[in-house]
N, C-alpha and C positions, 0 to 999 in steps of 0.2 A: 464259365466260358473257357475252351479249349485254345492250347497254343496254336497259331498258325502254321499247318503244315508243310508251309518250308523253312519253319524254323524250326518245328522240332528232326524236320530231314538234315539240315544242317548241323544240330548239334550231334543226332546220332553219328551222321558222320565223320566229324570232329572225335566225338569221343573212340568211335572203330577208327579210328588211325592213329590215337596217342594208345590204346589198350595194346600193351606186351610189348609194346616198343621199347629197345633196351639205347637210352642215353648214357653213352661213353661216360665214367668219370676215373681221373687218374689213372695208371695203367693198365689194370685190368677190371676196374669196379664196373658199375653202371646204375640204373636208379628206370626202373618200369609202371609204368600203371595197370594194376589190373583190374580194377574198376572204380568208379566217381557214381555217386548218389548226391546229385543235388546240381545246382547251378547258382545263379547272378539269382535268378529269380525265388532260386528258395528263400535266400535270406530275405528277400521283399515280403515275399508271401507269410515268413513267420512272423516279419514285424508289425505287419499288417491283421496277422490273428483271422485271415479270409483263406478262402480255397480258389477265388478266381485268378484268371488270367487274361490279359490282354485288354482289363475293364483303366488302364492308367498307362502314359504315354512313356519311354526308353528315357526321356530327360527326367519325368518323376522319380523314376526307379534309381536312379544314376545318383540323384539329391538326398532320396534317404540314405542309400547303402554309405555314401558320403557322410551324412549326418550319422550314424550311428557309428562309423567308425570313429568319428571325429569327437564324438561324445563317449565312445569306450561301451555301448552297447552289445554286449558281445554275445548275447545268447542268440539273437539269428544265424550267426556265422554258426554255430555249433548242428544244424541246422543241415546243412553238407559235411557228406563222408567223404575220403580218399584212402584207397587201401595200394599201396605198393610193395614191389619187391625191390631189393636192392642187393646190392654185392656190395661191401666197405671191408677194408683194413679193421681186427680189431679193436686195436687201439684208439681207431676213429670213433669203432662202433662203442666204446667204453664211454665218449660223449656223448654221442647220440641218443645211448637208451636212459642216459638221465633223466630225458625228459619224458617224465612218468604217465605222461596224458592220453599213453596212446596203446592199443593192444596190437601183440604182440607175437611171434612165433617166427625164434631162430632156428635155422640148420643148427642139428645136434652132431658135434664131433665123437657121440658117447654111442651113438646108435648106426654112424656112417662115417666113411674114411674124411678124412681132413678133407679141404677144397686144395688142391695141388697147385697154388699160386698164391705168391705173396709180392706185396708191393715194393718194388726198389725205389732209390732214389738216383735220378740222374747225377754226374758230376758236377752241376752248376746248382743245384735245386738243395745242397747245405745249408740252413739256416745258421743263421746267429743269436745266441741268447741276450734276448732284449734286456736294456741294465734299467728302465724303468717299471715296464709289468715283467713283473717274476714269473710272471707261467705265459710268457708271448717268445716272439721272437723277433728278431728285427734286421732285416738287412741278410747276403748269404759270402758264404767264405771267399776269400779272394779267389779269383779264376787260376784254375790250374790244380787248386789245392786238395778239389773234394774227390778225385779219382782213386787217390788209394782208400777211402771212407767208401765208395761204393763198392769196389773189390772187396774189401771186407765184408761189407754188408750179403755181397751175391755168397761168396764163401760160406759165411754165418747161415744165412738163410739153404744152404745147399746140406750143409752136414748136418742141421734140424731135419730135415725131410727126410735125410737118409740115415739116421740113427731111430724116426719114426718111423716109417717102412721097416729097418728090420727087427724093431720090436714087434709089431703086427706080424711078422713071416716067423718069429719064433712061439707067436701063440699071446700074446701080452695083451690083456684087454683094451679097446678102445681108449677107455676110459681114462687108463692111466697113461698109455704109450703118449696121447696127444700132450704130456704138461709141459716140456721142453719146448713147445714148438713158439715159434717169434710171434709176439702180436702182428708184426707185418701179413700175416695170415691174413686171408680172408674168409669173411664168412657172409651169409646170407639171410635173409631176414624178409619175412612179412610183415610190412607195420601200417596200421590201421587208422587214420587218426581224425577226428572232425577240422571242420576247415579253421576257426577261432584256435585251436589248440597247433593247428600247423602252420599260422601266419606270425603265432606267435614263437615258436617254435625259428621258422625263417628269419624273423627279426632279429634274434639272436645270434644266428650262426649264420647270415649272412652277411652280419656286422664284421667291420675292416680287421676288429679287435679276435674275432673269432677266427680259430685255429686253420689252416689256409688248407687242409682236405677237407675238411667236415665245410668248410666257407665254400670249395667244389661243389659236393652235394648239394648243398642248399640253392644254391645257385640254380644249377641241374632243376630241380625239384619247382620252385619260383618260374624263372623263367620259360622252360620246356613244357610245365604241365598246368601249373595253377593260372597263368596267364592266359593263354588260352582256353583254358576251361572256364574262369570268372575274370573275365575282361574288367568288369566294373568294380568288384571288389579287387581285385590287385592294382588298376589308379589310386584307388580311395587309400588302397594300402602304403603304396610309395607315398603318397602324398602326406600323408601323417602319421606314419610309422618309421618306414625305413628312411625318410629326406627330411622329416620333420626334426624339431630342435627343442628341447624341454630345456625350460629358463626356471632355475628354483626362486626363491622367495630371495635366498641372497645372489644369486646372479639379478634380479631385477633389482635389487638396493645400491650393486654395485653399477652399474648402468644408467640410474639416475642420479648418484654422486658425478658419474665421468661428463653425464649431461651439465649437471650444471657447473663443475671445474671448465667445462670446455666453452663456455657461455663467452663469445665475442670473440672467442678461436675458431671455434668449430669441432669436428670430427674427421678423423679419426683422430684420438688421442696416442701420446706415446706408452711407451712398457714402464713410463718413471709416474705417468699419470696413472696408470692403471693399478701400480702399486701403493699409490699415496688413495686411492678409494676402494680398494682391498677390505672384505670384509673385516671387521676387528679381529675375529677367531682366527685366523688366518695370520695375521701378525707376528713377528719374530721368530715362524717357523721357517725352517732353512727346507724342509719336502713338504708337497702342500699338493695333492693329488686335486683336489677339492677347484684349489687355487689355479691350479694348470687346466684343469677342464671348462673354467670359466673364462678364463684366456681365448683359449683354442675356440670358444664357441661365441668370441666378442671379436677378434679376428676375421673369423669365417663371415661374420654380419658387416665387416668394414668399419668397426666403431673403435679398436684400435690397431694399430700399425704393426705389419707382418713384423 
C-alpha cells in the first residue's frame, strides 16, 4: 500500500527546499544538503522486515522508533542516507573526519587553488584553557584584551596567503606552495553518512563538552536538516540520547547509600553526605573525574544540594 499522496507531495517539498540550501555556520562556513534517502518511515519499515505503508497508525510508528532507540536498536536507523556539503575551518575539519563512518570526498588543495578565506576570531570570542579538561576550554579573556590576539591573527592569516600566492606566480606546485597555510583555512567537503552513524556522530559534538565550532556545525546539521527531515526519530533522539542521563552500577550504589543516610531527613542531601557514600574507589583521592561526574549528574536530579 502506497503512501498518501499529500504526504508524499509534502515531503518532496520539504526535501526541495532543504536541498542546496547553504546554512550559515561561523564566519564563512556553512553546512547544505544535497540529498536524504529515506525518512521517519524507513526506519519503521526496516524493523518491521515489510514493504507496506500506511497498513499502521502515526502513534504506532512514533512507539517503535522510540522503542528501538530506547533499546539501542540501531540497524533501522542505518537504513537512511544523508549526503552533504559543508565549508569548515580545518582544524574543525581534523575532528570531524574522525569519525570514520562516513564517505567521503574533500576539496583537494593539490589539484585547485586554496579556498581564499580563513576563519578569524572576533575580539571577545578568546577562549580560556580550561584547568579541569585539558583539551576544552572554559570561560573567554577579559574584555578589551583579545583585540591585539585578533590583529595578529588577521596579519598571520594575510602574509599566509600571500607568501602562498607568490609561490603559485613563481611556478611552485600546488602541492607544496599550500603547507604554510593556517588551519584556519577552509576547506570543503562532501560527506555521506547513514542516519545511526550521524545521530551518533550529533551526540557527540553536540555535546556542551564538545569543541564550540565543530558544536556549530552540529547544531546546524541537527536542528536545520535532520529535524525536519525525521521529526520522529530526532524526539526519540533528544529524549534518550542528547537529554537522557546514564547512571553507572556505582552511581546507582551511591544513590542508594545517600537514600538510606537521608532516611527521616530527606532529600536533597549535602556535598559532606555525598562524600561519606562515595564510592570506596573513589576514596582518599584528592582528583576523581569519576567522582565529579556523579555529583554533577545527582545535583542535576535534586538528590543533592547545588
Amino acid at each position: 500500500m502506497s503512501a498518501p499522496a499529500t504526504s508524499t507531495t509534502h515531503r518532496a517539498a520539504l526535501l526541495e527546499s532543504l536541498r542546496w540550501r547553504k546554512f550559515p555556520v561561523l564566519d564563512d562556513g556553512f553546512v547544505a544538503l544535497v540529498d536524504c534517502m529515506g525518512d521517519d518511515g524507513s526506519v519503521v519499515q526496516a524493523a518491521r522486515v515489510s514493504y507496506g505503508e500506511g497498513t499502521r497508525k502515526v502513534s504506532d510508528d512514533r512507539q517503535l522508533i522510540r522503542y528501538l532507540m530506547r533499546h539501542a536498536h540501531t540497524t533501522p536507523f542505518e537504513m537512511a542516507e544523508l549526503k552533504f556539503v559543508v565549508r569548515v575551518p580545518m582544524d574543525c575539519w581534523r575532528q570531524w573526519i574522525r569519525h570514520r563512518t562516513a564517505s567521503v570526498n574533500e576539496y583537494s588543495t593539490r589539484y585547485s587553488l586554496a579556498i581564499d578565506s580563513m576563519q578569524g576570531t572576533a575580539d571577545d570570542e578568546w577562549r580560556t584553557q580550561a584547568t579541569v579538561n585539558r583539551q576544552g576550554s572554559a570561560g573567554v579573556l577579559e574584555a578589551g584584551s583579545g583585540g591585539r590576539f585578533t590583529q595578529a591573527e588577521k596579519d598571520l592569516q594575510e602574509q599566509a596567503r600571500r607568501v602562498y600566492e607568490e609561490r603559485l606566480e613563481a611556478g611552485i606546485a600546488r602541492e607544496q606552495a599550500r603547507k604554510d597555510l593556517p588551519l584556519s583555512t577552509y576547506t570543503e567537503a562532501y560527506w555521506k553518512i547513514d542516519l545511526h552513524n550521524l545521530l551518533h556522530f550529533l551526540a557527540l559534538r553536540m555535546d556542551a563538552h564538545a569543541q564550540l565550532e565543530i558544536r556549530r556545525y552540529s547544531e546546524t546539521i541537527g536542528h536545520e536538516i535532520v529535524k525536519p527531515l525525521f521529526p520522529l526519530v530526532w524526539e526519540a533522539f533528544l529524549d534518550y540520547r542528547v537529554e537522557a542521563m546514564r547512571l553507572t552500577r556505582l552511581d546507582r550504589s551511591v544513590i542508594s547509600r545517600l537514600v538510606a543516610q537521608s532516611a527521616g531527613r530527606g532529600l536533597p542531601a549535602s556535598r559532606a553526605d555525598f562524600l561519606a557514600a562515595q564510592d570506596s574507589s573513589w576514596q582518599g583521592l584528592e582528583r576523581c573525574r569519576e567522582r565529579d561526574e556523579c555529583l554533577d549528574k545527582l545535583v542535576s536530579l535534586g538528590l543533592v544540594t547545588p
